[in-house]
C-alpha positions as CSV (number, residue, x, y, z in Angstrom):
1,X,-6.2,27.0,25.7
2,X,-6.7,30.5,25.7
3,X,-7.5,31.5,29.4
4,X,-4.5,33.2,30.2
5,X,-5.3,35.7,27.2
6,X,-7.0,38.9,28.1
7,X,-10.6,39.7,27.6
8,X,-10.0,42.7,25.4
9,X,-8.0,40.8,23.2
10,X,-9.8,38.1,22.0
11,X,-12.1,39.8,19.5
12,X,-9.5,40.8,17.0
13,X,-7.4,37.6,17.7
14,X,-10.4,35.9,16.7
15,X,-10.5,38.2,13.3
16,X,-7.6,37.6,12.5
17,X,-7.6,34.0,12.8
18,X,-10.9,33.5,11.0
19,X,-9.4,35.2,8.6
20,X,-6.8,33.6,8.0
21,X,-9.1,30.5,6.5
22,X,-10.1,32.4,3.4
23,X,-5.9,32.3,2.4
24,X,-5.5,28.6,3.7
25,X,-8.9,27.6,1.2
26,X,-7.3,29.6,-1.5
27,X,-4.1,27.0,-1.1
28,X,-6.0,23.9,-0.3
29,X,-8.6,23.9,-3.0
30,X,-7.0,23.8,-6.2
31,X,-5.6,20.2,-5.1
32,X,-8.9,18.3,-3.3
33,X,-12.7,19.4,-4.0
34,X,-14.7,20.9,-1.5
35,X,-16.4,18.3,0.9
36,X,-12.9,16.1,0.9
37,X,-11.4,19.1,1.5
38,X,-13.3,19.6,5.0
39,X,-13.6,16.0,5.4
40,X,-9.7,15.8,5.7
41,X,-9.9,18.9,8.0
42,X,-12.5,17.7,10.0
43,X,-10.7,14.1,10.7
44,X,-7.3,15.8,11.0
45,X,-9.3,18.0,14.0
46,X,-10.5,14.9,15.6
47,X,-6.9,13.4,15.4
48,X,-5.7,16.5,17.4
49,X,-7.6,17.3,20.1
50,X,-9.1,13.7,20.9
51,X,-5.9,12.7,22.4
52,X,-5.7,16.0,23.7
53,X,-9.3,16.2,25.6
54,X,-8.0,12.6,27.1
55,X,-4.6,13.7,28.1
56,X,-6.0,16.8,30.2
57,X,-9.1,15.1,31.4
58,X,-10.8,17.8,30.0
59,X,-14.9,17.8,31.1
60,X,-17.0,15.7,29.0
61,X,-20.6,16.9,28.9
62,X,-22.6,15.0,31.6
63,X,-25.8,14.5,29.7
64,X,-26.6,13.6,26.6
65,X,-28.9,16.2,25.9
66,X,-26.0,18.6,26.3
67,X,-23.6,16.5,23.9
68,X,-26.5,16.4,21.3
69,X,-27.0,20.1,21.4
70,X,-23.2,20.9,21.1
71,X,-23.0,18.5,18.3
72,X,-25.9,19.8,16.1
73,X,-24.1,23.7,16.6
74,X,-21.0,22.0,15.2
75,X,-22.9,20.2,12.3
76,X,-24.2,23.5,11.6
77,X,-21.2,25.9,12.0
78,X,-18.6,24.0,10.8
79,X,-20.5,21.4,8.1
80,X,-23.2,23.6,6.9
81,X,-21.5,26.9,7.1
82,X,-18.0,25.6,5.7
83,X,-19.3,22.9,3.2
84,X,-22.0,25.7,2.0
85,X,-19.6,28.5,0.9
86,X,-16.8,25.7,-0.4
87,X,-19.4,24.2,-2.8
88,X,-21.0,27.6,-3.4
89,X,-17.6,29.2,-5.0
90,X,-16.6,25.6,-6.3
91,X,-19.9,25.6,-8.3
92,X,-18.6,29.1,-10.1
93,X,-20.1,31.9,-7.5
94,X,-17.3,34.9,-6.8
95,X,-15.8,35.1,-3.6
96,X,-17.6,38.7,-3.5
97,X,-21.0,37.7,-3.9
98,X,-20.4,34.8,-1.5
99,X,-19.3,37.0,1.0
100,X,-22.1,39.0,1.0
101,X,-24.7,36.5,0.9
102,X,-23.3,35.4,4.1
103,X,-22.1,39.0,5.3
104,X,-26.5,39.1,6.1
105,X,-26.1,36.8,9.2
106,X,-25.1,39.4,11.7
107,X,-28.4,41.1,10.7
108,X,-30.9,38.0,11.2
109,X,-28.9,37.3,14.2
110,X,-29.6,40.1,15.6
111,X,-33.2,39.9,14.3
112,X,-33.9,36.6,16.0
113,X,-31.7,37.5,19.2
114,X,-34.6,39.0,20.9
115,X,-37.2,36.3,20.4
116,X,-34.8,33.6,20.8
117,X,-32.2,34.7,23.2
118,X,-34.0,37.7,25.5
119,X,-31.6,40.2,23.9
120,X,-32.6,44.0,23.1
121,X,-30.9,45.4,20.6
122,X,-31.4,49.2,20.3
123,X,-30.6,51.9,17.0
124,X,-27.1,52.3,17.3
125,X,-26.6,48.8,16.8
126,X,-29.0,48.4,14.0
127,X,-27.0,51.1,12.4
128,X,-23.8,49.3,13.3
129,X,-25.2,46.3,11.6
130,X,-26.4,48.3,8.5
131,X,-22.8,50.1,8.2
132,X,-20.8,46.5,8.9
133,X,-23.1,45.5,5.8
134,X,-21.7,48.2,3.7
135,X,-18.1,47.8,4.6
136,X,-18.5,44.5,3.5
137,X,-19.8,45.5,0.1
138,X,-17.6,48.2,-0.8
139,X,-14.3,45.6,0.6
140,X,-15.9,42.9,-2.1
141,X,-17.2,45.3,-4.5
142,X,-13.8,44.5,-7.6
143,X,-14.7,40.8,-6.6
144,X,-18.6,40.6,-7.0
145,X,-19.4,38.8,-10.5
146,X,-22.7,37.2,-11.6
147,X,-20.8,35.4,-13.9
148,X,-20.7,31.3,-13.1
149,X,-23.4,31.9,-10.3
150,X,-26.1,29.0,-10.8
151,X,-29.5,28.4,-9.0
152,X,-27.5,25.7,-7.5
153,X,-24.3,28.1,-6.3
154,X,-26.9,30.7,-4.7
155,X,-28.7,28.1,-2.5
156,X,-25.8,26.3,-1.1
157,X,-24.9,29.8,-0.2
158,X,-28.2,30.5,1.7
159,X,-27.8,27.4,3.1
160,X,-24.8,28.6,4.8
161,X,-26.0,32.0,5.8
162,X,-28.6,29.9,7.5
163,X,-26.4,27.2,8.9
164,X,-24.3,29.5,10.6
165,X,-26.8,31.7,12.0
166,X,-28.9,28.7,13.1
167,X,-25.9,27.0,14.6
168,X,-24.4,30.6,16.3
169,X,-28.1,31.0,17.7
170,X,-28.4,27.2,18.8
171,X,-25.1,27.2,20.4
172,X,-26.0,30.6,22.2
173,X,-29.4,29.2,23.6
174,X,-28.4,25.9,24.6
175,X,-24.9,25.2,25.3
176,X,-22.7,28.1,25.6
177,X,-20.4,27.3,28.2
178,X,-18.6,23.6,27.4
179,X,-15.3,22.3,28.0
180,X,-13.2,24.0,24.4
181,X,-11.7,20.6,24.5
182,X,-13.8,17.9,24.2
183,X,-16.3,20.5,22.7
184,X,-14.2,20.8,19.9
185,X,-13.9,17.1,19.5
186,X,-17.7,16.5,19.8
187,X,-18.5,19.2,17.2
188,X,-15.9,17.6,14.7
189,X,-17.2,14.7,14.6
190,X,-20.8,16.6,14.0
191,X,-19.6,17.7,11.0
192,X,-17.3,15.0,10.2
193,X,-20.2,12.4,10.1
194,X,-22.6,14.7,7.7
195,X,-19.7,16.2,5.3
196,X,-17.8,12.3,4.9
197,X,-20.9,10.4,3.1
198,X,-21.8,13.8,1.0
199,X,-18.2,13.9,-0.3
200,X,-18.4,10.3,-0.8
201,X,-21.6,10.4,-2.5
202,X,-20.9,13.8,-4.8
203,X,-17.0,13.8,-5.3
204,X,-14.4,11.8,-6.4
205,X,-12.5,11.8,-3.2
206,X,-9.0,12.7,-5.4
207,X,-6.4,14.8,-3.2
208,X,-3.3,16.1,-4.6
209,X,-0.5,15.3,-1.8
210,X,1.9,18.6,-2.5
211,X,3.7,20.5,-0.2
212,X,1.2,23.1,-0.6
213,X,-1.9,21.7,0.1
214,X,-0.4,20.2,3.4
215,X,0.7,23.8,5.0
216,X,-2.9,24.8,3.6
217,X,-4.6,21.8,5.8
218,X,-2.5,21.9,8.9
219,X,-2.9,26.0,8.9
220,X,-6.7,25.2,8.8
221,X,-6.5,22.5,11.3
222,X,-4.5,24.1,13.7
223,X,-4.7,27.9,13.5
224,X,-8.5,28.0,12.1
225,X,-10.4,24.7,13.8
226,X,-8.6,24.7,17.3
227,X,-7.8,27.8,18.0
228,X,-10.0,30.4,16.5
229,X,-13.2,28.0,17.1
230,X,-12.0,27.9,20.8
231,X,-12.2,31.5,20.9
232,X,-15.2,31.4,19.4
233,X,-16.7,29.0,22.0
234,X,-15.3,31.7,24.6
235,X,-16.7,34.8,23.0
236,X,-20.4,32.9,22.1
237,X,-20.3,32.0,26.4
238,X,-19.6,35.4,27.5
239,X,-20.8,38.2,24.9
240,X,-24.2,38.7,23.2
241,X,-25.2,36.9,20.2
242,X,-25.0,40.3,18.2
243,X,-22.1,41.5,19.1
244,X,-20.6,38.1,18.6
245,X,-21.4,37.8,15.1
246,X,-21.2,41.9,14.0
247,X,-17.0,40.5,14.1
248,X,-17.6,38.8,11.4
249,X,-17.7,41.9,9.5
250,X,-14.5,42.1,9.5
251,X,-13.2,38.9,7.9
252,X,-13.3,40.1,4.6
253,X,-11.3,43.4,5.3
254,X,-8.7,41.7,6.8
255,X,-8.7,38.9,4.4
256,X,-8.3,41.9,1.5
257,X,-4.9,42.7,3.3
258,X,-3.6,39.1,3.7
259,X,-4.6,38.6,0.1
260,X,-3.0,42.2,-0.9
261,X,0.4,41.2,1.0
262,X,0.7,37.1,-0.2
263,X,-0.6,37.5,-3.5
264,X,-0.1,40.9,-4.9
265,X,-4.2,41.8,-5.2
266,X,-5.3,45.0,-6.2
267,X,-6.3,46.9,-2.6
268,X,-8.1,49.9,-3.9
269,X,-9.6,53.0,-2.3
270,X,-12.9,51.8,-1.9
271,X,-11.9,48.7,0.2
272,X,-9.9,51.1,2.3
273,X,-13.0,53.3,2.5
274,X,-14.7,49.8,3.5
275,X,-13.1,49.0,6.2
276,X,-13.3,52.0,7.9
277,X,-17.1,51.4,7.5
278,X,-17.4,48.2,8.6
279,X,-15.0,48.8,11.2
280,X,-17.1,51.5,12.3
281,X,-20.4,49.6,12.4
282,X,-18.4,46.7,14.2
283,X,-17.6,49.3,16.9
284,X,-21.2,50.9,17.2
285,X,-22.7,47.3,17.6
286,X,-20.1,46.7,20.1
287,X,-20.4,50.0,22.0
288,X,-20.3,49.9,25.7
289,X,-19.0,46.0,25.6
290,X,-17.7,45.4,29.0
């Protein structure tokens, strides 16, 4: 899917697709709740790259051990990680604070990397990982608001700075070279089969059908869950878990200027002054990448 495109590129392709998902949940939500919302996605995924997987023969893992293992990094990724954040800021937590709680996974990524994984991680990249940390907080800072934020709203958002560094880690340590293809569709269904009887148990299931929220689900489909999780799968086989995730700094400063061009916000100096930062610490951690 992406194997023509050249290694050096992928990172910020990646960033800015990512991205991109914070604009297409800004659309979508307004007209389905949370868990519908990514049970729609999820099952729209499935619809896509299912037929896909069968039309190009792509390579189905031979064992089941390796299906399981794929499949519980997708429950965690894409269910616990998505479904976490969506129910977090649902329940009345800002964007900012959200985005912070979860800006912490590059750091206990990189704290569990070398028990887990083998990996050494040295002082410039601990620095890296501090500055990425502070980018992120002065890029949020206007958005950061205790106001609405419940017991409730902070753990789901734990639970999804935990899902997605337990499901980054997992995928890392277990399965990190698979077949994008039928990876994709065996990691959708993951998180299809845990988010589907949660929405149906906590949600009424009601979905607005406008225009809007139909560019909003195919963009996430699409552009989000095929092809930036694809290069996800590619950067998770060949880079280090650290470096891997230390890009996620970056999502919120790019988001800032998607949200700053489509919907007029306010794009101060001290967002500015964080994304030099975290673009700094992004490029320490990643220092001497081949």
């Amino acid at each position: 899917m992406q194997g023509g495109l050249p290694a050096a590129a992928v990172p910020a392709l990646f960033v800015l697709l990512w991205s991109t998902g914070f604009i297409g949940a800004r659309l979508g939500l307004p007209h389905a709740e949370p868990l519908t919302f990514l049970t729609l996605r999820y099952a729209a995924v499935i619809a896509v790259m299912l037929p896909l997987a069968l039309a190009v023969r792509a390579r189905w893992p031979a064992h089941w051990r390796e299906t399981r293992h794929i499949a519980i990094a997708g429950a965690l990724i894409q269910g616990g990680y998505l479904g976490g954040v969506f129910c977090a800021i649902h329940l009345g937590m800002s964007a900012g604070v959200a985005a912070l709680i979860v800006g912490l996974q590059p750091l206990l990524t990189a704290a569990a990397a070398g028990p887990l994984l083998g990996e050494r991680v040295n002082r410039v990249q601990w620095l890296g990982l501090a500055l990425g940390l502070a980018g992120v907080a002065l890029v949020v800072w206007q958005k950061i608001s205790l106001q609405g934020m419940s017991p409730a709203s902070v753990l789901l958002a734990l639970l999804a700075l935990a899902s997605i560094t337990l499901g980054m880690l997992h995928q890392k340590r277990h399965c990190p070279s698979f077949d994008a293809r039928a990876g994709a569709v065996i990691q959708f269904a993951a998180a299809l089969l845990l988010t589907l009887p949660l929405a149906a148990a906590t949600e009424t299931m009601a979905v607005s059908w406008t225009a809007e929220f139909l560019i909003a689900l195919g963009w996430l489909v699409l552009v989000l869950s095929v092809g930036a999780t694809s290069l996800l799968f590619r950067l998770i086989e060949r880079g280090e878990a650290t470096r891997v995730t230390s890009l996620f700094y970056l999502t919120p400063a790019v988001t800032a200027v998607m949200a700053w061009l489509m919907f007029g916000e306010t794009l101060g100096l001290m967002a500015i002054a964080g994304m030099a930062v975290a673009l700094t610490g992004v490029a320490l951690v990643n220092r001497g990448n081949p």
